[in-house]
Structure formats: C-alpha cells, structure tokens
C-alpha positions as CSV (number, residue, x, y, z in Angstrom):
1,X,0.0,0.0,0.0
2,X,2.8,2.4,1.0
3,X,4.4,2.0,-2.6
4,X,1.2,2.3,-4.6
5,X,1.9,6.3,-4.6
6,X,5.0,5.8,-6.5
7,X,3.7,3.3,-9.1
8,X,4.6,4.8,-12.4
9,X,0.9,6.6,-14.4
10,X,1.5,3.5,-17.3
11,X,0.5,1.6,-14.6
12,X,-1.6,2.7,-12.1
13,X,-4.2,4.7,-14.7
14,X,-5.1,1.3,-16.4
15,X,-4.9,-0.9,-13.0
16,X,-7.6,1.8,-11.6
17,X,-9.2,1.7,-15.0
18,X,-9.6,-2.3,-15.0
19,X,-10.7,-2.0,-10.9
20,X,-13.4,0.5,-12.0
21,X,-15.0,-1.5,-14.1
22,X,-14.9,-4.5,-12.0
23,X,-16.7,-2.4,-10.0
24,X,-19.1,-1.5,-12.6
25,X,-19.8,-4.9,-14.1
26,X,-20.4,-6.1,-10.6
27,X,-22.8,-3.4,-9.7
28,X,-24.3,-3.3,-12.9
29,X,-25.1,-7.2,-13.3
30,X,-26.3,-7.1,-9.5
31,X,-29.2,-4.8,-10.7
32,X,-29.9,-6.6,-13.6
33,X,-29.9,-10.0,-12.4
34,X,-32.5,-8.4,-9.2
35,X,-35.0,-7.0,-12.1
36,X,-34.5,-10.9,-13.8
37,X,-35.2,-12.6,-10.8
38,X,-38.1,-9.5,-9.7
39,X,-39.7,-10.5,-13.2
40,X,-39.9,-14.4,-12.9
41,X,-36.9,-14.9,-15.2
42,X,-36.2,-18.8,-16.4
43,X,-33.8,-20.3,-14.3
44,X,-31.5,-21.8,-16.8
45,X,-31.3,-17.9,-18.2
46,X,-30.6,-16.8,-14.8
47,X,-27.4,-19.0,-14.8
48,X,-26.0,-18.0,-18.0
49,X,-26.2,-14.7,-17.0
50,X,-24.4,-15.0,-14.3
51,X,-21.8,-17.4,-15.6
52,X,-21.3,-14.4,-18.2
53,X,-20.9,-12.2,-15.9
54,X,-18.9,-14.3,-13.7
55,X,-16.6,-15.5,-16.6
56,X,-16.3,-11.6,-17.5
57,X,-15.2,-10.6,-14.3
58,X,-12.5,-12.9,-14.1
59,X,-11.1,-11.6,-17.3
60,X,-10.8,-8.6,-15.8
61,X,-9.1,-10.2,-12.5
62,X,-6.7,-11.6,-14.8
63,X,-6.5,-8.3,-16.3
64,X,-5.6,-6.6,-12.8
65,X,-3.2,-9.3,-12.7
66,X,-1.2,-9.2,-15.6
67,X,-0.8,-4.7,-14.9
68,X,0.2,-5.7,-11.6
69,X,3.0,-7.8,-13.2
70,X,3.9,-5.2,-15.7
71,X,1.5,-5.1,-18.4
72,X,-0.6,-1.4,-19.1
73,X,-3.6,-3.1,-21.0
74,X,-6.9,-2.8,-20.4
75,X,-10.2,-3.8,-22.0
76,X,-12.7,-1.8,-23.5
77,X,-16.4,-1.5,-22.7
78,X,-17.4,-3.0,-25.9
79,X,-15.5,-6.2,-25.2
80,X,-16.8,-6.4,-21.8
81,X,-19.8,-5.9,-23.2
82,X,-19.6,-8.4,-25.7
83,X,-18.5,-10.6,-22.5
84,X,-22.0,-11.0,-20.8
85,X,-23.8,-10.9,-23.8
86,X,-25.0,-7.0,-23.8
C-alpha cells in the first residue's frame, strides 16, 4: 500500500481503470440480475447470465493481474460488453 503512490501513471491509470469497471460490471449485473429474478426470469437464463458475468469478471481479474505484473492493457467496454452478452 505504501508503494502504490509511487507506481509509475503506465500503470496505475489502467490498473484503476480495469478495478473501476470490476466495480461497474459487478454493480451493474447485481441490478440486472435483481429486475431478472423481480420478473420471474427462467432459471436456466438466470445462470447464464451469471456465468457471463462471472466469466467476465474474471477476465478482468486476470487483467488486474497481468498490470500488476507489468503489463498497461486494459479492455474496452465494448469487449466487456460483448462478455455478458449485452
């Protein structure tokens, strides 16, 4: 924690970026799946949406990962998208 401060931009801007939308996938797919589940949604859809999601989110883990051990890619909302099936 002490060092983050001094991690160098090429890495901390897309590391924040790839936590944010973490952040936003999970957020976003909690509110879907609640309005799913509020309208009597199929179970079977129910679980590939959240397999999508959770498949999508651990992209992005891996993401986090690989910046953390020196990579400055990110993904882009269209692929995240494309990810859980938007």
């Amino acid at each position: 924690m002490e060092a983050y401060g001094k991690v160098p931009s090429r890495f901390r801007i897309p590391f924040e970026e790839t936590i944010r939308q973490i952040n936003e996938l999970i957020l976003s797919s909690t509110e879907r799946l609640e309005g799913e589940i509020n309208a009597g949604t199929d179970l079977e859809i129910l679980r590939h949406i959240s397999t999508s999601v959770s498949r999508a989110a651990q992209v992005l883990m891996d993401h986090a990962s690989a910046i953390i051990h020196g990579s400055s890619q990110t993904m882009d909302q269209e692929e995240i998208d494309t990810m859980i099936g938007k």
